[in-house]
C-alpha positions as CSV (number, residue, x, y, z in Angstrom):
1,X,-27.7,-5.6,9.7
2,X,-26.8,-9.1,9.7
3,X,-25.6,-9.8,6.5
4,X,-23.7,-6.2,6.8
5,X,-22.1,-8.0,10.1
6,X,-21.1,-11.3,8.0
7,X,-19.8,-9.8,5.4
8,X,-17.4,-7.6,8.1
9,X,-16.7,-11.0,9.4
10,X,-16.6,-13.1,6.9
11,X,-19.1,-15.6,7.8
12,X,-21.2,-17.2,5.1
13,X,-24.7,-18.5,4.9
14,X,-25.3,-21.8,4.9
15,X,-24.4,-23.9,2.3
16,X,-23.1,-21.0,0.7
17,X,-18.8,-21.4,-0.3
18,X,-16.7,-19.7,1.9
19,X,-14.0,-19.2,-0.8
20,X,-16.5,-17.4,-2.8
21,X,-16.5,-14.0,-3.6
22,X,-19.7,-13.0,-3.7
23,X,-20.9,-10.7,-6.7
24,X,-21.0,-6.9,-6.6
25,X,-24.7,-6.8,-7.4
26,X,-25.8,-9.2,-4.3
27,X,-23.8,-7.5,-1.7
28,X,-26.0,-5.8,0.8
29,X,-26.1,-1.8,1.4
30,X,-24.3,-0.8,4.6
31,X,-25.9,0.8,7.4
32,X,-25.5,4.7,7.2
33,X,-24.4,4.8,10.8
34,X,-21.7,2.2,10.3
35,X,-18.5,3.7,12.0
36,X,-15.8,4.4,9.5
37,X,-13.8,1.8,11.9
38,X,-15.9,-1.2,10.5
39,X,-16.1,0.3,6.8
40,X,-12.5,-0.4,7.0
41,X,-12.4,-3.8,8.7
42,X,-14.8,-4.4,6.2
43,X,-12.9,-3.4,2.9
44,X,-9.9,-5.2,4.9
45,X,-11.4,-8.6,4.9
46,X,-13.1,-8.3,1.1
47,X,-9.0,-6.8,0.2
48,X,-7.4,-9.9,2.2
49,X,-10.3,-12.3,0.7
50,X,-9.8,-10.9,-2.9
51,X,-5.8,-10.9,-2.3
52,X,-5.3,-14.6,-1.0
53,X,-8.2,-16.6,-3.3
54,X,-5.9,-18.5,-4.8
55,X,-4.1,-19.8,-1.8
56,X,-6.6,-19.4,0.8
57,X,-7.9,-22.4,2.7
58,X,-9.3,-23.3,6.3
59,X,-6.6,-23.5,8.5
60,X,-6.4,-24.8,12.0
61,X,-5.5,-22.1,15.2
62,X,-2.1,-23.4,15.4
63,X,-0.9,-22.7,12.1
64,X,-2.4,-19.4,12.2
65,X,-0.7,-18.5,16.0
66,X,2.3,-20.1,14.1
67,X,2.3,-17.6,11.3
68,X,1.6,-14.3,13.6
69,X,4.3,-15.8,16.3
70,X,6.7,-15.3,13.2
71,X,6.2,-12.2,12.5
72,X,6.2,-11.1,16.4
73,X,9.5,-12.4,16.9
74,X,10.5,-10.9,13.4
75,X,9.5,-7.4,14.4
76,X,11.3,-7.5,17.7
77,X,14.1,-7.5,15.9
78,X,14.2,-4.8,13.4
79,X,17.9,-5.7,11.8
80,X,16.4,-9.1,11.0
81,X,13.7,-7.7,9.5
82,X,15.5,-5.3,7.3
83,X,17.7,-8.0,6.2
84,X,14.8,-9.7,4.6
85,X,13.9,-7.3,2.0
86,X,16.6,-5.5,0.0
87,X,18.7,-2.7,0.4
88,X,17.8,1.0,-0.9
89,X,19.7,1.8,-4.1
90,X,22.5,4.1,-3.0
91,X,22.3,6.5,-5.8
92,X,18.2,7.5,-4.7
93,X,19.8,8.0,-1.3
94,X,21.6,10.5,-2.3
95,X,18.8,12.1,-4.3
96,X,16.8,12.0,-1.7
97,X,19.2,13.7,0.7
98,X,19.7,16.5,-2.2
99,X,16.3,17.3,-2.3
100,X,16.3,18.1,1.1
101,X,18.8,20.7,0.1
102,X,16.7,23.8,-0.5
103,X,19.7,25.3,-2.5
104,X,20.2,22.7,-5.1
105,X,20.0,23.2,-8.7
106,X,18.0,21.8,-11.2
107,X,21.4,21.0,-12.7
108,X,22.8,19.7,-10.1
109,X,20.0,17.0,-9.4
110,X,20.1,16.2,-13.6
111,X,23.7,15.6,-12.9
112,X,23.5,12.9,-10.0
113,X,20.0,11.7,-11.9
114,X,22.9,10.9,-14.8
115,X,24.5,8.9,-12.6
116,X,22.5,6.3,-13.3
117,X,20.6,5.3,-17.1
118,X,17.8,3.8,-15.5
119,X,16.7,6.8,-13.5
120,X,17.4,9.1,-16.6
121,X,14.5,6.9,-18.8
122,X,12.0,6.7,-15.5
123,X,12.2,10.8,-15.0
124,X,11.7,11.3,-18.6
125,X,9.0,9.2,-19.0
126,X,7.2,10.3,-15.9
127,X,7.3,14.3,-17.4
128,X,5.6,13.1,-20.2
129,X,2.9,10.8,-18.6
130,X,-0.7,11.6,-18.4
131,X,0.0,13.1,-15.2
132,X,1.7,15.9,-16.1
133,X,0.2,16.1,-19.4
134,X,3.5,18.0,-21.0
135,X,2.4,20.7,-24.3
136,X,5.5,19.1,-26.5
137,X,7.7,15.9,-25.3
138,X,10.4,16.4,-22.9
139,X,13.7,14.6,-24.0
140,X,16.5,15.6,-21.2
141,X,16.8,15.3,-17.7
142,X,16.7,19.0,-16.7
143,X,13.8,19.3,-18.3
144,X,12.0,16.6,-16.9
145,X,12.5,17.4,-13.4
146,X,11.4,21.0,-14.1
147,X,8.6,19.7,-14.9
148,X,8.3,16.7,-12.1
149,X,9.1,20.0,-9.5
150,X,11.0,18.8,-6.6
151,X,8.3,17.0,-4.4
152,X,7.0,15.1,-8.1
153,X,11.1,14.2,-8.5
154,X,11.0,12.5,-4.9
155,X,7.8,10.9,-5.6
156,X,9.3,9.1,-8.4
157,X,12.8,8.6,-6.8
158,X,10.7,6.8,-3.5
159,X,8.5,4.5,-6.0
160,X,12.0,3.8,-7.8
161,X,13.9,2.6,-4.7
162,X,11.2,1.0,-2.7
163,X,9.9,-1.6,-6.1
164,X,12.9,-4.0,-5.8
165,X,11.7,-4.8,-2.1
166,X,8.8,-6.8,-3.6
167,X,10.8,-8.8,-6.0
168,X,10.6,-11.6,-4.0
169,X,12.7,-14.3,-5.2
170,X,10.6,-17.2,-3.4
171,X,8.7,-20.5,-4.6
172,X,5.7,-19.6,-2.1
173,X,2.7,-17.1,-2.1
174,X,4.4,-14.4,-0.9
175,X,6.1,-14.3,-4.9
176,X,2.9,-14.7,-6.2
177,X,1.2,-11.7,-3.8
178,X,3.9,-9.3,-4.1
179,X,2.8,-7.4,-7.6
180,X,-0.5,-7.0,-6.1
181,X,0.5,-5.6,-3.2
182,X,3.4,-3.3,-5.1
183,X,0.1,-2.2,-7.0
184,X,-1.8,-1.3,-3.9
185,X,1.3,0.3,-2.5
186,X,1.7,2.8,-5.3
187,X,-2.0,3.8,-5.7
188,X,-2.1,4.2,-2.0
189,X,0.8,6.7,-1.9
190,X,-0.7,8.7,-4.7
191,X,-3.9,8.7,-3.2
192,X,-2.4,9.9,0.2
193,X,-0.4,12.3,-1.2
194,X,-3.5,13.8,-2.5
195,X,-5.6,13.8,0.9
196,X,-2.7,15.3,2.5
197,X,-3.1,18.8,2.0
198,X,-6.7,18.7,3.4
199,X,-5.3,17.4,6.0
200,X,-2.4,20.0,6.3
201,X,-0.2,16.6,6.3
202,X,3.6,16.9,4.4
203,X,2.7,15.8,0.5
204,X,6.0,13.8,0.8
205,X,5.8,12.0,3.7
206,X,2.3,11.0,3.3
207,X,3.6,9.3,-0.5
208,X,6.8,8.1,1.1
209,X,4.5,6.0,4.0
210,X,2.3,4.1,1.3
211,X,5.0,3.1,-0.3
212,X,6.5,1.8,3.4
213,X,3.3,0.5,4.6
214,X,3.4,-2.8,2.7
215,X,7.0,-3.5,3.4
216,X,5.8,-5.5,6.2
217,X,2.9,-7.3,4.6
218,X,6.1,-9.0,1.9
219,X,8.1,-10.0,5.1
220,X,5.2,-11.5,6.9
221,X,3.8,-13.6,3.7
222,X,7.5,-15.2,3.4
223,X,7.3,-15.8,7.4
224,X,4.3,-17.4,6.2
225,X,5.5,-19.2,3.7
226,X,6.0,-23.2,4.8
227,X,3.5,-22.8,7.6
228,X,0.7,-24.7,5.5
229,X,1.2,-27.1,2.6
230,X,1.3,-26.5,-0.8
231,X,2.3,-22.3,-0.7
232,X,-1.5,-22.0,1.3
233,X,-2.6,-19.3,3.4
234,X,-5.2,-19.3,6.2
235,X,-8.6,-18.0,4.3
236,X,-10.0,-16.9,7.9
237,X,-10.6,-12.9,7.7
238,X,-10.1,-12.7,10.8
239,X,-6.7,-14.1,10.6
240,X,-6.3,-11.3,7.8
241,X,-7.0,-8.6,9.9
242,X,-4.5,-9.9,12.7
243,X,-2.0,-10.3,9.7
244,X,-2.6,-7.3,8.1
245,X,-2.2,-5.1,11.9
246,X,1.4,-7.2,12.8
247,X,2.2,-6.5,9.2
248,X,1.6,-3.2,9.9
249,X,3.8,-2.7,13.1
250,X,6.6,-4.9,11.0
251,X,6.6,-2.2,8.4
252,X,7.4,0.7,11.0
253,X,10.1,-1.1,12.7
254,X,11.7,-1.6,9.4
255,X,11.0,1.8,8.3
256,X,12.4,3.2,11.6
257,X,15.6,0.9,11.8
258,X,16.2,2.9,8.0
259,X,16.2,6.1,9.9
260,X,12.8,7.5,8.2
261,X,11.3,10.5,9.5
262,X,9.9,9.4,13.0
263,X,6.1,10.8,11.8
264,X,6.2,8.8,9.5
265,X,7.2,5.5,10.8
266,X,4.5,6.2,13.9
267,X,1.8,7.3,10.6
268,X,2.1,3.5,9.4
269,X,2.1,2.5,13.2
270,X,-0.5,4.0,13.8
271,X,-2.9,4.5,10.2
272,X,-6.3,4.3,11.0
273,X,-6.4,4.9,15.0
274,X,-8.8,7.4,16.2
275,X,-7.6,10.8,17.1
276,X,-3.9,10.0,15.4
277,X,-2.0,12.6,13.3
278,X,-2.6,14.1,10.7
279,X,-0.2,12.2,8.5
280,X,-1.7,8.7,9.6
281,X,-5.4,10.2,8.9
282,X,-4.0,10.7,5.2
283,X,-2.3,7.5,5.2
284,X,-5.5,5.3,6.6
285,X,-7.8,7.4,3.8
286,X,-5.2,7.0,1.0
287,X,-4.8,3.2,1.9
288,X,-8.5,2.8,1.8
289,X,-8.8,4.4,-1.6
290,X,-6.1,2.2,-2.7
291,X,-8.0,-1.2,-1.9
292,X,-11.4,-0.1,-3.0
293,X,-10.0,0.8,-6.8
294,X,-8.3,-2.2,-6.9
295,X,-11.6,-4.2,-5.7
296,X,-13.4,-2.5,-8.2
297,X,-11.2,-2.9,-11.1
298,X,-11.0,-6.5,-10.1
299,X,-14.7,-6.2,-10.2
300,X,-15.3,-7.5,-6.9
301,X,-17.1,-4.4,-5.9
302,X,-18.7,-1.9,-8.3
303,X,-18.8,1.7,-8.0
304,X,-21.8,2.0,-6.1
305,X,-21.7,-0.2,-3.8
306,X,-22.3,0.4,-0.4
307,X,-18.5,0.0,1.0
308,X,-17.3,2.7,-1.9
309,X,-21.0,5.1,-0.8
310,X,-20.6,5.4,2.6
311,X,-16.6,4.8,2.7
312,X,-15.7,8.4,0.6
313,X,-16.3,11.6,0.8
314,X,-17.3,13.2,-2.7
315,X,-13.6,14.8,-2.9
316,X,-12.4,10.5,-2.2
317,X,-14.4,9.5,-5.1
318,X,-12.4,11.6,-7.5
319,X,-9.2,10.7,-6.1
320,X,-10.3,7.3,-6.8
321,X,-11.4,8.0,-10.2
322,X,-7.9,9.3,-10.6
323,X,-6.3,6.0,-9.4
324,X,-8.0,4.2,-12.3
325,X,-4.8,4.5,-14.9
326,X,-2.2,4.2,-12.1
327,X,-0.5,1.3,-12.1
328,X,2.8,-0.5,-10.3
């Protein structure tokens, strides 16, 4: 139980280096009464420790208040906050809102996807990804999002519009984190997406919060940004977890100031909470999926260890065998 409680902590033995991931065959089995709450602390402070390695160092209390009295007084002020991450491309806007049109053509929607080349060559190749697994190439728009079906067309459209908000155009970490987290963003909105009916949560919204969820996380890294020498980042997990929760609330301010749907801005709120809806329980189990693939393809963790065993049901592990070709 101890080393289960320093690794959920993030202490270290003596002597041993706290910057040091330590290998997936030493790591100790969890407890099989560990509450799913401290499974994901747990994969939390091995994500934050895995994601910050290369700028993580001991920091004193007042840069870390510094950091999180940053983001606070960013996410009382939603317009701010918005204005620190790019603006959705007008042209998926207006997809988006045609989609919600139950009477719209799949001619119609090829004609506003025309509107723009870029979206024409992402449609087409999605149809013919390993996904959909397409019996002969498809070559034309309408074609494609026959094939992509309406909820598959919004998918793409969301992942379309939200990647420019990590292209951060920064000297610090936060340029340096940001394809990470875009990575983690888009496995964790496919692997919501696929929890949700189970959970009789909206396919949709469940994909459209993972995509939101890290929003925050980019804004609070620049915040960050200039609080420590050198681009550096406070290595205390605990910090991370503090971080990762105000990153959290940052994201559904930002998310609710763009007029999303109000479940799901109070799903990223929210993910994780016991007793929360149903759209925040396939959020928090999507977004643990999410971290544990990407753990285990950065062979921090390996398949069986215990924070994969006794974090997933069997119907989770094949959702996270699933995530093992997606990428950002």
């Amino acid at each position: 139980m101890k080393k289960w409680l320093n690794r959920l902590t993030g202490t270290t033995p003596e002597g041993a280096d706290a910057n040091t991931t330590t290998p997936a065959q030493a790591r100790p089995e969890a407890e099989a009464d560990t509450p799913a709450a401290s499974l994901d602390a747990a994969i939390d402070a091995e994500w934050y420790r895995w994601l910050t390695a290369s700028a993580a160092v001991p920091a004193p209390a007042a840069a870390e208040d510094l950091i999180l009295d940053r983001i606070g007084g960013v996410a009382s002020d939603p317009t701010a906050a918005a204005g620190l991450v790019p603006r959705l491309p007008e042209v998926v806007i207006q997809l988006l809102s045609s989609l919600d049109d139950e009477g719209a053509s799949n001619a119609e929607l090829a004609r506003q996807v025309a509107q723009d080349v870029v979206l024409v060559a992402e449609v087409i190749r999605e149809a013919n990804s390993a996904y959909y697994r397409p019996i002969t190439p498809v070559k034309n728009a309408e074609a494609a999002i026959m094939m992509l079906g309406q909820t598959g067309l919004r998918m793409l459209l969301a992942r379309i519009a939200f990647r420019p908000l990590v292209n951060i155009q920064t000297d610090g970490f936060a340029s340096r984190a940001a394809p990470r987290i875009w990575d983690q963003s888009v496995k964790c909105a496919l692997a919501a997406s696929l929890m949700a009916p189970g959970l009789t949560a909206g396919v949709f919204e469940s994909y459209l919060a993972g995509l939101m969820q890290n929003v925050g996380l980019i804004v609070s890294l620049r915040l960050a940004d200039g609080a420590l020498p050198y681009g550096r980042i406070p290595a205390s997990t605990d910090f991370g977890a503090r971080l990762l929760t105000a990153s959290r609330a940052l994201s559904s301010g930002i998310a609710t100031h763009w007029a999303f749907p109000a479940d799901v801005c109070a799903a990223i709120r929210h993910a994780g909470d016991p007793g929360e809806a149903v759209l925040a329980q396939a959020l928090a189990q999507g977004d643990r999926i999410a971290k544990l693939r990407m753990l285990i393809d950065a062979q921090v963790l390996d398949e069986d260890d215990a924070l994969v065993t006794d974090g997933l049901t069997s119907f989770q592990r094949r959702c996270l065998g699933k995530l093992a070709n997606i990428e950002g």
